[in-house]
Structure formats: structure tokens, C-alpha cells
N, C-alpha and C positions, 0 to 999 in steps of 0.2 A: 604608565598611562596606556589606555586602549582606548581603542572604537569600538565600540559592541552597536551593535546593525543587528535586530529584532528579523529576521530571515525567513520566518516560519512559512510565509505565504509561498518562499520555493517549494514549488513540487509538481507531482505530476500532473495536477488539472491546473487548467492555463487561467489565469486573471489578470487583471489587468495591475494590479498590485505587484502580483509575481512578477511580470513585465518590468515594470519599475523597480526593484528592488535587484532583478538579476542586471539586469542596463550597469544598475550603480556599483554591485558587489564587482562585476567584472571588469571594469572601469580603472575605479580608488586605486587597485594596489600597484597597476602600472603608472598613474599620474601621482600618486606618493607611498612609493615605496618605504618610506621612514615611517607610516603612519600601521602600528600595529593593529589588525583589526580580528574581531571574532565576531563570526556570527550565531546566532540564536536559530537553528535547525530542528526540526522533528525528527525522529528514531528513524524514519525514513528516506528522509532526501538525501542525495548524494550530488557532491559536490567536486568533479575532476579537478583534480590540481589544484586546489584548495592550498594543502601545505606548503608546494611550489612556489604562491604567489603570497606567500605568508600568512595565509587565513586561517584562524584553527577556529575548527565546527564545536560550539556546544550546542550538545542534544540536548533538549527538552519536550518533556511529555506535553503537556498541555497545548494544545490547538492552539491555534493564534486570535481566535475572538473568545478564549474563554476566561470563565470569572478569574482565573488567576492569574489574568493580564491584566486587569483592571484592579484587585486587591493585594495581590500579594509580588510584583515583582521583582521583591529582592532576593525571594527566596527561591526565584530561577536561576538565581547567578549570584557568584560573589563578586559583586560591583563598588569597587570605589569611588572616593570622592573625586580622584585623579581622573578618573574612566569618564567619555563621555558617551551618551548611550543617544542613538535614533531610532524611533518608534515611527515607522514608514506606513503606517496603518490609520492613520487617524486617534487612534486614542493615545493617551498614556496613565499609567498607572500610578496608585500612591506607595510609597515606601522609597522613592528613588533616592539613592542616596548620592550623587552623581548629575551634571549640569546635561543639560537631554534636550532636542532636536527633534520635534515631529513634523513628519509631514501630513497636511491636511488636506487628503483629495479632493474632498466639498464637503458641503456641511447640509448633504442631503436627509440625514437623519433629525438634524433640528427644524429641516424647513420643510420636510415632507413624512415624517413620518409613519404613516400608512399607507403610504406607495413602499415604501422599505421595506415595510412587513406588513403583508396584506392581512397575515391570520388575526384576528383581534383577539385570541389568545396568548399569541405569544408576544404583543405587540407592546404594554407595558412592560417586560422584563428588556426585548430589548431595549425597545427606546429610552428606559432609566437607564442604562447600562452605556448606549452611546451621547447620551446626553451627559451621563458624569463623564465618559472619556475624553470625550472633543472637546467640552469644556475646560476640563483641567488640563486638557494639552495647553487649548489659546492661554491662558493665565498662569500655565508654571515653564511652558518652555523656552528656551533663551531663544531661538528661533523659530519660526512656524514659514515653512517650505511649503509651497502650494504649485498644482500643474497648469495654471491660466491665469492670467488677470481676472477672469467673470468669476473663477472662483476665490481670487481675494480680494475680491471687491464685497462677495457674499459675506465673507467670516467677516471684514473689516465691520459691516454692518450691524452681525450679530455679535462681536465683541472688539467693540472700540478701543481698548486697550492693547489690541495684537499692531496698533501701528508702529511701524518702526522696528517692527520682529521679521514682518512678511519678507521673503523673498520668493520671486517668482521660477521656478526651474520649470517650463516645458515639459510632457514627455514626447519621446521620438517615437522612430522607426527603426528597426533594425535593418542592415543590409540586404538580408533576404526579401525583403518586399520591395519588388521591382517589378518591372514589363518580364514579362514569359521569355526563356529564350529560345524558344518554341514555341509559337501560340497555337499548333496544331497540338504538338504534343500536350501540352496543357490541358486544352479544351477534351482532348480523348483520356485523359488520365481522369477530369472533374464528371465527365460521363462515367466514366466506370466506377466513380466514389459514390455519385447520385442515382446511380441505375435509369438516368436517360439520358435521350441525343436532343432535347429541347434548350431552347435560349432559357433564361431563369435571370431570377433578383433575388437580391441574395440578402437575408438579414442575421445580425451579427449577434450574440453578448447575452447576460445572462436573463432567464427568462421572471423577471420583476414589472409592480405598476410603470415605474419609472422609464424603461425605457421604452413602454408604447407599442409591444410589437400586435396587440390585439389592432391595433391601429392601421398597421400593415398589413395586415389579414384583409380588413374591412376596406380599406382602400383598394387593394388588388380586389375583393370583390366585384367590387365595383366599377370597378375599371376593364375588368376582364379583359387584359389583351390577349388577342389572338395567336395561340401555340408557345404561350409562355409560361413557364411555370415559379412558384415561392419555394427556395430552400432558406429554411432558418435552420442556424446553426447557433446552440444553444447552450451554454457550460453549463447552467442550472435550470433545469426544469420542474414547474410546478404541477407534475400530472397531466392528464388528462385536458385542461383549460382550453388550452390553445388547438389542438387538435378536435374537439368536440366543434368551437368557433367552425372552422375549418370542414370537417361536415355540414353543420346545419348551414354554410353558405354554398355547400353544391359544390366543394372544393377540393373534394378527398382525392381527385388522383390529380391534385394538380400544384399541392402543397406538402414539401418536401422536409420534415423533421431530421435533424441530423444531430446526435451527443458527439462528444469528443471525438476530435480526429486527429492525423498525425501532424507535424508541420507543413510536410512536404504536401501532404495531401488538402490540407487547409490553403497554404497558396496557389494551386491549381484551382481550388474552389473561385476565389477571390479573383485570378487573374481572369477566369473567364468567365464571370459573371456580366450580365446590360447592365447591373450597375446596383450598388448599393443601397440599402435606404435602412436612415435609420433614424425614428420617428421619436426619440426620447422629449420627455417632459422635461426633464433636468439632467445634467452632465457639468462636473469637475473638469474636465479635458474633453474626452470620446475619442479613445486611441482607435476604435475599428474604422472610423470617417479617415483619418491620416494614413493607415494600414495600407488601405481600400484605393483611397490617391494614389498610394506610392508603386501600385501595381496597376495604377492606367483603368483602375476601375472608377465609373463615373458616381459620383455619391448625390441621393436625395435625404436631404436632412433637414431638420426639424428648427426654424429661426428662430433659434435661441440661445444666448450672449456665449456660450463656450464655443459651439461646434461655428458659427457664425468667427469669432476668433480664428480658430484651430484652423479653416478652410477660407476664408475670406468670400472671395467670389469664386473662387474651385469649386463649388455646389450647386445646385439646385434647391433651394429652401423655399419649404411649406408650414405654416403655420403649425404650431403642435397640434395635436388632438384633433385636430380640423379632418373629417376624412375627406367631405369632398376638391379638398385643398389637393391632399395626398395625392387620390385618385387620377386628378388633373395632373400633378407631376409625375404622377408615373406613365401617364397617354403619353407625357410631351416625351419624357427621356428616350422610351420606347421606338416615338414615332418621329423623330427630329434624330438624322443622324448626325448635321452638324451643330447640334443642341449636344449631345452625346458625345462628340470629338471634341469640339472645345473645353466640355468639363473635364475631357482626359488627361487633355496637354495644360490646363491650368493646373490640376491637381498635382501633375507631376512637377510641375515646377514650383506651386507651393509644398509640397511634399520634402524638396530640400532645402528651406528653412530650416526645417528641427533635425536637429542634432543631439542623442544620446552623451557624445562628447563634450558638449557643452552643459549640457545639464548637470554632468557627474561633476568637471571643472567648478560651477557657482556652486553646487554640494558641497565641494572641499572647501571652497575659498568660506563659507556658513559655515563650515568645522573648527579651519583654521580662527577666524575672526570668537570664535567661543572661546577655545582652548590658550588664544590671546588675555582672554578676559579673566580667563581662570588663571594664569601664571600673575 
């Protein structure tokens, strides 16, 4: 018998998936060491001490959203019946020969479709593609692991049948997102990453409909406050979009585009930013609003049922889509410094609520109770 853990999303560009799946890989083999596990890796990634903690890496070629995760597979691995396999991705595939475990971050691609993929070219292949996966997760897997109540509240809607499968596991924080232990040194390290000595708001995550950041643009527009500038920092970018926005509002030396950065250089960003916003339409979780708290960064976000969960009253919440909503909460956070303090010290204290440790714990304890069911 094994655990085979679908892995592929480790690697070098950061997601929020990859988050979650390294939390839990690192986790498993110190809270059950009796439980053999392999994970499912690309030709690429590398994995320290892997063997040490009992993991053995199988490679596999195929990307982790591609057709051969959806049609074929069994012929990524030789999986038994004995074997039980998680698909930490939302989808699962057909041929599984083996009782299987997904996790379902939201079920943004059944309820939003063309925020997910804006091209309406390639927008039928995927959304047939995640529409057969998600689906056939909620209906074939013996468990369906989700990271909030809003979002199994969502799937329980769209498939009534997943009650009594759901379990809720959170995601966390890692220990490195914390207060600066230097907030000079910080603040002169995020200057030298940003190439200036100005305050800024800082927007998080990849650049899709969904999470709104044309929203953030147009609100800072409008808002214009005085000697502050916008770094978005963006894992996936779609062109030109947001930056042309960004011109034609008079914005160009005052909005700050930033691709991948290092870690160290990513929490210097965060610790010294006025304060976070992040304006999504829809969210599973929204790990950059917990991130953002747990470094004392003050968060403006978007009321609605995940990030509203994830931060309680630790926020500032504006209406989605709404700009002049935004715009007004970016005046206040700016201009209200005990508006700004109290959202630091709430965030940080709901910040340790979530627990990685505990998440991977109710993960095992969904392992254990399947693998029950199997013997």
C-alpha cells in the first residue's frame, strides 16, 4: 500500500496550490511515518531529503493541467487497488484503479467560467476539461477536502451528493510570514527590490478576471493619494492589459509591475507595504489576505464569504467590483492611522488561528478513515 500525492504543482513558480501541497508533503512523513508515500514530480523539481523522510519522487512528463491528467492516469504510474492516490488540484482523472482523495479549492471554473479564461478561444477546451474534472472528482472521490466553509458551501450546492465527503482543512501560513525583525532593514531592502523610497499598496496573485486587480488600478485612480505608489506583483501575467490601464490613467510612474521574486525579497515586499488590497470577485481561501495579516500588513479586501471567513473583522472590506467603494477604502487605510493599526494587530492575531499543522493532521486523519474503509 502507498500514498501517491499528484505533486506536479511543486516548483519553481510560486502558487497557491504549490503552497498547499508542499505545507502537506512536508508535514505527512513526520506525523506518520508508517505511511509510505510517493510523490508525482516533473523532470524538474527537486525535492531535498525526499528519501530521508521516506518519499520516493516519480517523475512524470506531463504538466499537471494537461489532457493526460484528465484521460489517461493510470499510465502515469503503476497504481494499485491497495494504493490510495490525492489529486490536490481540483480535478481527477478516469482509469483510477485505486480509492482517491481530492482536494477541491473552489469550483471557480463551474461558476465563473470566463473570468477563468478570458480568451473565448481557448475557453471551451478548458472549461469542458475542468468541468469533466471537478465533476468527476465530487462523484468518484471517497473524500472531497476543501480550504473554507464558503467554498464547501459552494460545491455542496453544485453537487448535492458530495455531503458527508466534505471535510474542511484550512490553508495556513508558513513561519516566515511574520513582523520584520528589522522594519528599517525591510523597508530598505523592498526599496531596493521596487526601485523607490515611496509608501505603496501592494497587490498580490495571478493576473486573471477573478481577482479584480483592473479594480485596483481604477480605484487607486481615483483615489489618488498623495506620494503613494501601486506594486502589483504578479505570478501570471496577461500582456500588456493592465499596464496600458495604468497609462491611459496618468499612472505610468506611479504603478509598479513586478514577475517573480525571491522569498526573502517577496516578505520585505509585504512587510513594508500601507497595506494590502485585494479586490477579487471569487476566492476558495485567498492565502495572500492571511500571508499579508501575518506580517502586520493591513489588508483591504473584497466582502465576500471566503476572504470575509479567512480574516473576519482583521480587514477592511469593500464591495467587489464596486470602485468607488475601493477608492474610499483606500482614502481611509491611507489616512486613518489608527484605522491602519488596528487592522495590524487584529490581522496578526487572527493570523494564528491557521495552522499548516493542523491541516495536514485532518489530511491524515481523511487518509486514515479511507484506508479504514478499504481494509
Amino acid at each position: 500500500m502507498c500514498l501517491v500525492i499528484d505533486a506536479r504543482y511543486l516548483g519553481p513558480r510560486s502558487s497557491g496550490i504549490g503552497t498547499y501541497i508542499k505545507a502537506l508533503v512536508c508535514r505527512l512523513p513526520v506525523l506518520a511515518p508508517d505511511l509510505p508515500i510517493r510523490l508525482w514530480v516533473d523532470r524538474e523539481t527537486s525535492f531535498p531529503g525526499a528519501a530521508e523522510r521516506g518519499i520516493h519522487l516519480h517523475r512524470v512528463a506531463p504538466v499537471a493541467n494537461s489532457l493526460m491528467t484528465l484521460a489517461g492516469p493510470w499510465a502515469l504510474d503503476r497504481l494499485t487497488a491497495r494504493d490510495l492516490f490525492h489529486a490536490p488540484a481540483n480535478i481527477l482523472g478516469y482509469g483510477m484503479p485505486c480509492p482517491s482523495i481530492v482536494t477541491v479549492h473552489d469550483v471557480m471554473w463551474l461558476e465563473r467560467p470566463a473570468d477563468c479564461q478570458p480568451s473565448p478561444w481557448l475557453r471551451p477546451i478548458s472549461q469542458t476539461y475542468y468541468h469533466i474534472g471537478i465533476r468527476r472528482a465530487l462523484r468518484r472521490a471517497r473524500r472531497i477536502l476543501t480550504v473554507s466553509n464558503a467554498s464547501a458551501r459552494a460545491i455542496q450546492q453544485i453537487e448535492p451528493s458530495v455531503d458527508g465527503k466534505i471535510v474542511v482543512t484550512h490553508n495556513a501560513h508558513e513561519a516566515h510570514f511574520q513582523l520584520p525583525l528589522c522594519p528599517c532593514g525591510a523597508r530598505t531592502k523592498a526599496a531596493r527590490i521596487l526601485g523607490f523610497e515611496n509608501d505603496y499598496l501592494l497587490v498580490v496573485g495571478q493576473d486573471q478576471p477573478t481577482k479584480g486587480h483592473e479594480i485596483a488600478i481604477r480605484a487607486f485612480a481615483r483615489a489618488r493619494p498623495y506620494g503613494i505608489h501601486l506594486v502589483l506583483i504578479q505570478r501570471l501575467s496577461r500582456g500588456n492589459r493592465l499596464f496600458n490601464l495604468a497609462f491611459e490613467l496618468g499612472l505610468r510612474d506611479r504603478v509598479r509591475f513586478v514577475s517573480e521574486i525571491k522569498l526573502d525579497e517577496f516578505l520585505a515586499v509585504v512587510q513594508s507595504a500601507r497595506a494590502l488590497l485585494h479586490p477579487s470577485y471569487a476566492e476558495g481561501f485567498g492565502l495572500p489576505v492571511l500571508e499579508a495579516a501575518a506580517c502586520g500588513c493591513p489588508v483591504v479586501a473584497s466582502a465576500i464569504p471566503a476572504l470575509n471567513e479567512v480574516l473576519e473583522d482583521a480587514a477592511l472590506y469593500a464591495p467587489a467590483g464596486n470602485i468607488s467603494a475601493w477608492s474610499d477604502a483606500i482614502e481611509r487605510v491611507i489616512s486613518d492611522a489608527s484605522l491602519a493599526e488596528s487592522l495590524k494587530l487584529k490581522g496578526l492575531e487572527r493570523a494564528c488561528w491557521f495552522s499548516w499543522d493542523r491541516t495536514a493532521r485532518a489530511t491524515l486523519n481523511a487518509y486514515r478513515e479511507v484506508l479504514a474503509e478499504m481494509s
